[in-house]
C-alpha positions as CSV (number, residue, x, y, z in Angstrom):
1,X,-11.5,29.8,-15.8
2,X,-9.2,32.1,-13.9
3,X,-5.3,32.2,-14.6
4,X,-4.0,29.3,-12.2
5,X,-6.3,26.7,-14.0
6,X,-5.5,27.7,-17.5
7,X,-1.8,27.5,-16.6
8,X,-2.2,24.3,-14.6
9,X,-3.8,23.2,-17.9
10,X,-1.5,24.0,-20.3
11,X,1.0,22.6,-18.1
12,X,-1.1,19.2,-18.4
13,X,-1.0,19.4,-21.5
14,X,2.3,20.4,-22.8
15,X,3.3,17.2,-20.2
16,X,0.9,14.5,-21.5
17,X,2.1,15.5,-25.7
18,X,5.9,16.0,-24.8
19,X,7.0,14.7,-21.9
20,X,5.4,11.4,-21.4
21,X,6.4,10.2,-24.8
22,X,9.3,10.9,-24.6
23,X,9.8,9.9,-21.0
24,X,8.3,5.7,-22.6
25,X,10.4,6.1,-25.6
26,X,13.4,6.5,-23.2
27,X,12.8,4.1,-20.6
28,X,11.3,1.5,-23.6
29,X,15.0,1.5,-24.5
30,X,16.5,0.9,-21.3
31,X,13.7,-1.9,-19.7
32,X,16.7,-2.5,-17.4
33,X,16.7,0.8,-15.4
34,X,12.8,0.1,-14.0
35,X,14.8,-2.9,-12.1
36,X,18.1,-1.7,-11.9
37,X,17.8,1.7,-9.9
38,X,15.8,-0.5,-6.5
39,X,18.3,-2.7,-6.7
40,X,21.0,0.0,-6.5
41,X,18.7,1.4,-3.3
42,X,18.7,-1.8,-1.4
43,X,22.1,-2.8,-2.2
44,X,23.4,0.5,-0.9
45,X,20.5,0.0,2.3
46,X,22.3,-3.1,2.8
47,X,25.9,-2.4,2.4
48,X,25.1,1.1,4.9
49,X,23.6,-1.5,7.5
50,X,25.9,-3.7,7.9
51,X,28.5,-1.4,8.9
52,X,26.2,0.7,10.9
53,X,23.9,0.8,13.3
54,X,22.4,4.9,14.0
55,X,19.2,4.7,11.5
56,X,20.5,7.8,10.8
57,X,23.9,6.8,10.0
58,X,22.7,4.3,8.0
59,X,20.5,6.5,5.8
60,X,23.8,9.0,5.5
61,X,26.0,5.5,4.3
62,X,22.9,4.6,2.1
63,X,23.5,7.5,0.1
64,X,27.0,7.3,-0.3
65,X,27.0,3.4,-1.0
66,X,24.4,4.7,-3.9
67,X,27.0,6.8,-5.0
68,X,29.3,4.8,-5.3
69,X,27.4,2.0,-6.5
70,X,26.1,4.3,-8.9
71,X,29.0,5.9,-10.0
72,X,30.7,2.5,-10.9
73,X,27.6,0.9,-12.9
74,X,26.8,3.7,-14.6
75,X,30.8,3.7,-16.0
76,X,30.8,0.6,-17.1
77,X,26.6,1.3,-18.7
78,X,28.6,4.2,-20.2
79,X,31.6,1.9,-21.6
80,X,29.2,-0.8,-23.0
81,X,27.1,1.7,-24.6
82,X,30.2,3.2,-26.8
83,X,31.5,-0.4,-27.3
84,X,28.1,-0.8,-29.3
85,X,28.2,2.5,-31.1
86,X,31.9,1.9,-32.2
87,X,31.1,-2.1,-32.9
């Protein structure tokens, strides 16, 4: 076994015993995210093409509607989540 395939295994590894646990125990406690984040990229496909019509435009608008979109969900995620800690 030469040195990329040890390190490629290690790396395997070190991401099946840390990361991936952690990475289910995370998104176990947030079941909405699997549903919410697509939903965020179509809404913001859809918002960018109805006010556009360059694909490339649109893709451009897409990200900023995600942004946006984004930025606004995630405040109020954020708001509700220190309601709960505080309640």
């Amino acid at each position: 076994m030469n040195g990329f395939t040890a390190l490629v295994a290690a790396s395997a590894a070190l991401q099946s015993a840390v990361c991936l646990p952690l990475a289910v125990g995370w998104l176990g406690s947030v079941p909405g995210l699997l549903f919410g984040l697509p939903l965020l990229v179509v809404a913001g496909a859809v918002f960018a093409a109805t006010h556009h019509e360059d694909p490339t435009t649109i893709l451009r608008a897409t990200a900023h509607w995600i942004g946006w979109l984004g930025g606004i969900l995630g405040a109020v995620l954020a708001v509700v989540i220190l309601i709960g800690w505080l309640v």
